[in-house]
C-alpha positions, 0 to 999 in steps of 0.5 A: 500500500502506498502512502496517503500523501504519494496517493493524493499527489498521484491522484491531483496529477491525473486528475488536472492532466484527464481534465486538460484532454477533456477541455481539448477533446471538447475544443476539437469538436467532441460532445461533452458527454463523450469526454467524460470517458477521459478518466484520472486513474492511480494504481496501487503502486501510486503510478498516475495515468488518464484513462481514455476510455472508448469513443465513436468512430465518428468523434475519433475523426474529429479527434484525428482531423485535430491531431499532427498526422501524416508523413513520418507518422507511423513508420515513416514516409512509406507507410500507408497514412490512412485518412480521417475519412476511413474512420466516418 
């Protein structure tokens, strides 16, 4: 068991980073009720992590069309870019 303190300062850090992506998600286009997914999480280990959660295909593509993607992503400039448009 980790200590209550380690806890707490894990816990406020997933918590301001999970609200930070679900500000951004909303800002790209992306229903409120949606975002919520986005989930602070502290295992037992004290580790902090957002939890993202599922989301529709359709809020993906919002998601994608937002994001810095293209050449060199994903396994360079030879690698097949699929388009936002794949996930409508």
């Amino acid at each position: 068991m980790i200590p209550m303190a380690q806890y707490k300062s894990a816990r406020a850090e997933a918590e301001h980073s999970a609200a930070l992506l679900r500000a951004a998600l909303v800002r790209a286009g992306i229903p409120e009720a949606e975002a919520v997914r986005v989930r602070p999480l502290v295992t037992a280990t004290g580790r902090a992590y957002v939890e993202l959660g599922a989301f529709r295909l359709g809020d993906v593509g919002k998601l994608l069309d937002v994001l810095p993607v293209g050449p060199g992503v994903a396994g360079g400039a030879d690698s097949s870019i699929l388009t936002t448009e794949s996930f409508r």
